[in-house]
C-alpha positions in Angstrom: 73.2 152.6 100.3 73.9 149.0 98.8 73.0 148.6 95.0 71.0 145.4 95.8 67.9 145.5 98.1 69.1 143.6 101.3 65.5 143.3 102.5 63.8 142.4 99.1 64.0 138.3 100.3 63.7 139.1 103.8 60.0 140.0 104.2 58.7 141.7 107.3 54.8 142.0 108.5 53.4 145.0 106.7 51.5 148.0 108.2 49.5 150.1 106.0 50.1 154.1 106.5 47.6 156.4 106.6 48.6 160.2 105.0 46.6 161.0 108.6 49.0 158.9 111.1 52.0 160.8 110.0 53.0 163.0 112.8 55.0 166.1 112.6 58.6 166.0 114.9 56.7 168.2 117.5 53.6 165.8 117.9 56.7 163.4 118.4 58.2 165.4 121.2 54.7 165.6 123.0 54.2 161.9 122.9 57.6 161.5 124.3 57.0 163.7 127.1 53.4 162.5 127.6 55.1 159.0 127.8 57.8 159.9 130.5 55.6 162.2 132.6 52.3 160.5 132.5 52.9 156.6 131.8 56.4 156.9 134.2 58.0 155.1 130.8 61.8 156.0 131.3 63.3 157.2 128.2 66.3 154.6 129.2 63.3 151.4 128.7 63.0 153.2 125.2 66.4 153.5 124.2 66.2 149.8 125.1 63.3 149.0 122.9 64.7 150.9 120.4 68.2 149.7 120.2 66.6 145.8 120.5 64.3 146.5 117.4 67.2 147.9 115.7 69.6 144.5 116.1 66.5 142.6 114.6 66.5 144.6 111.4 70.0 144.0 111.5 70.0 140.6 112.3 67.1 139.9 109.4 69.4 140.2 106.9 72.9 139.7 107.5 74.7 136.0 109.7 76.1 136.2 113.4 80.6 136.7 112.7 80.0 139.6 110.3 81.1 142.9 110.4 78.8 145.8 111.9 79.5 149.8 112.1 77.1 151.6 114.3 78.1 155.2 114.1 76.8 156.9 117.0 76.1 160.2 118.2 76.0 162.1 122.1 72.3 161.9 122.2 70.0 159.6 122.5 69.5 158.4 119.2 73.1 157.5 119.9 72.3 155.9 123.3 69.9 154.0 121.2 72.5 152.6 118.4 75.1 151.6 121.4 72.2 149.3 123.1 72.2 148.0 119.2 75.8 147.8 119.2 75.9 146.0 122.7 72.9 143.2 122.0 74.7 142.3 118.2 77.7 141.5 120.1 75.8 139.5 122.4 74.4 137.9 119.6 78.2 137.0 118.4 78.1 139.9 115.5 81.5 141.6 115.3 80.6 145.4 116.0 82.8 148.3 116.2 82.0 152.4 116.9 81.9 154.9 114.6 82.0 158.2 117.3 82.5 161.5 115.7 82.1 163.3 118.9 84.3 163.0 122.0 82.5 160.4 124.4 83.1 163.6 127.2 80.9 165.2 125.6 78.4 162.7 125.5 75.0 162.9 127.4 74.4 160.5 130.8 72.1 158.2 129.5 74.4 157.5 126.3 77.2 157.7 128.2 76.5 154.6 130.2 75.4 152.8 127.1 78.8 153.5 126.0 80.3 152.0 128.9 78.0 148.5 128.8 78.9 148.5 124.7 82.6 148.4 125.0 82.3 146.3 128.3 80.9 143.7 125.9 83.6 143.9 123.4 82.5 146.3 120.7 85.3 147.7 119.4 85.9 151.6 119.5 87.4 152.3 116.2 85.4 151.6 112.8 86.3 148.2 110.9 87.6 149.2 107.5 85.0 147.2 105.4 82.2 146.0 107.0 79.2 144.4 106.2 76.3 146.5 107.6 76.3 150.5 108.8 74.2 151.9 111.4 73.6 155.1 111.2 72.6 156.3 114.7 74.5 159.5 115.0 71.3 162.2 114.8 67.5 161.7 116.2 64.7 164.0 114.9 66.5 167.2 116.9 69.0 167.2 114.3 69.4 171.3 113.3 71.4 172.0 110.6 74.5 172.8 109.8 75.7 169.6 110.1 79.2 169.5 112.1 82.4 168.6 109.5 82.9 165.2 112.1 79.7 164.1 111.4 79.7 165.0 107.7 82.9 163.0 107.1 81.7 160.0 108.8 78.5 160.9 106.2 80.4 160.9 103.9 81.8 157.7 104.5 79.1 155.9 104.8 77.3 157.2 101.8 80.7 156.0 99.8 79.9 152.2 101.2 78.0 149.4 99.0 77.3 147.8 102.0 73.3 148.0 103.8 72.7 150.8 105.9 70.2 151.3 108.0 68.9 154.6 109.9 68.0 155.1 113.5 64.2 156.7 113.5 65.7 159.2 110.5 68.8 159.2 108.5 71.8 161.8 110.1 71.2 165.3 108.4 67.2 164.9 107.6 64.9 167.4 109.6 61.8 169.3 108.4 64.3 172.0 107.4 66.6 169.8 105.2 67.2 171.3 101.9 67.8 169.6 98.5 71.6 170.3 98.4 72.0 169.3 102.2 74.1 166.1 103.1 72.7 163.3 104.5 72.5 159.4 104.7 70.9 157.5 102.0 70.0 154.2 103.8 68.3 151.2 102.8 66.1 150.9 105.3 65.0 153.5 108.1 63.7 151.9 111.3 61.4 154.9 112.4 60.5 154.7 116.5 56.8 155.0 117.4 55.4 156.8 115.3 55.5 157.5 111.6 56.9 161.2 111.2 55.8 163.1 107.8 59.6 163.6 107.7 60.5 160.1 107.3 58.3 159.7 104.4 59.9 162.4 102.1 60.8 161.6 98.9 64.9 162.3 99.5 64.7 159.8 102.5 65.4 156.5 100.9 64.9 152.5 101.7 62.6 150.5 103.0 60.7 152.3 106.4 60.2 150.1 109.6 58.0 150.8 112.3 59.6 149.8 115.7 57.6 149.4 119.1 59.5 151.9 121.9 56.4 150.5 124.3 54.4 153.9 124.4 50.7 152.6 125.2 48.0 153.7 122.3 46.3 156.1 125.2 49.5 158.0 125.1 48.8 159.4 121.4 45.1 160.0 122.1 45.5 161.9 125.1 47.3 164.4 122.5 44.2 164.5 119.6 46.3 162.0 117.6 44.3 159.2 116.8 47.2 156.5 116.3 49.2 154.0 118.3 49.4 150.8 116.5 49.2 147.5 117.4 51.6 145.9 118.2 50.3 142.8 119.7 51.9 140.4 116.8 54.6 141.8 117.1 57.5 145.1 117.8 58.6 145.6 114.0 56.5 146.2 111.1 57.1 147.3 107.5 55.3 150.8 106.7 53.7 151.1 103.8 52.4 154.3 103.0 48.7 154.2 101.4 47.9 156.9 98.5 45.5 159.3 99.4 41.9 158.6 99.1 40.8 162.1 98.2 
């Protein structure tokens, strides 16, 4: 986590949070599946969406030529920080991999991100000093403990001054995290869909962004949950969260 606020004179749109549109990890994993099974949404078009929403965080606050870190993991979170790693070098950013695990081991859908990232130019090993960290290497199935790989490359990137931002929830957070456990301390968290009570918890730093993954409102309200925000004006929104009323 930088000591300066990159985001404080780059303003996004604001959305207010409601205490009642937080969603627990499982409501999460029901809208995903409600997506892919009832809407025929590929999770690949989401790892897209995602990936795309995360470059224009990225791209907010820091020029095309510098230097960008996305540390990724086998899943797809990871999948999700490659397509991010693949459009910022499109966009004439210099990007290199952070990858703790072996890319054998990595799942399909990541492991064809990986291939269109480096095909592009990304770099495999880490730049010493960059500018800008993403930290993509966990989603919200994270179970602790965390694996020494990944807690070195933690580690690292909590040593950094340099802006860091988190892929739906910073590596090592779950509902189970405990105060002494290691994770990322990012600047800014770019949460996808839907805003999980876990992303709101007081150890979870920065700035939270709300990014469009193209799940249609219906797809929340089939499931009893009564958001699914608008994103007419646009696919990434600062959240805000509102104090309770009662």
């Amino acid at each position: 986590m930088s000591i300066v606020d990159p985001f404080e004179n780059h303003p996004f749109p604001v959305l207010d949070i409601r205490q009642e549109d937080l969603v627990s990890l499982d409501q999460k994993r029901e809208i995903d599946f409600n997506a892919v099974s009832n809407y025929d949404l590929p999770v690949e078009l989401m790892m897209e969406n995602a990936g795309l929403n995360v470059s224009r965080l990225v791209s907010k606050i820091i020029e095309p030529g510098s230097h960008v870190v996305i540390g990724c993991g086998k899943g797809n979170n990871g999948g999700g920080g490659l397509v991010a790693a693949r459009r910022l070098r499109g966009w004439g950013y210099q990007v290199s991999l952070d990858l703790p695990e072996n890319p054998e081991n990595f799942r399909s859908l990541p492991a064809t991100q990986l291939k269109r990232t480096l095909a592009f130019g990304v770099r495999k090993n880490r730049h010493k000093a960059p500018d800008l960290v993403v930290d993509a290497y966990f989603g919200f199935n994270y179970h602790r403990p965390m694996d020494k790989r990944y807690a070195n490359s933690v580690e690292w990137i909590n040593s950094l001054d340099c802006p860091v931002i988190s892929v739906d929830l910073p590596s090592g957070v779950s509902e189970a995290t405990e105060a002494n456990d290691l994770i990322v301390k990012p600047d800014a968290v770019c949460v996808l869909a839907a805003p999980k009570t876990v992303a709101f918890q007081p150890e979870v730093t920065g700035r939270k962004f709300i990014a469009d993954l193209g799940i249609p409102r219906k797809a929340f309200r089939d499931l009893g949950i009564p958001i699914g925000f608008d994103f007419s004006k646009g696919t990434l929104f600062e959240a805000r969260l509102k104090a309770s009323s009662v």
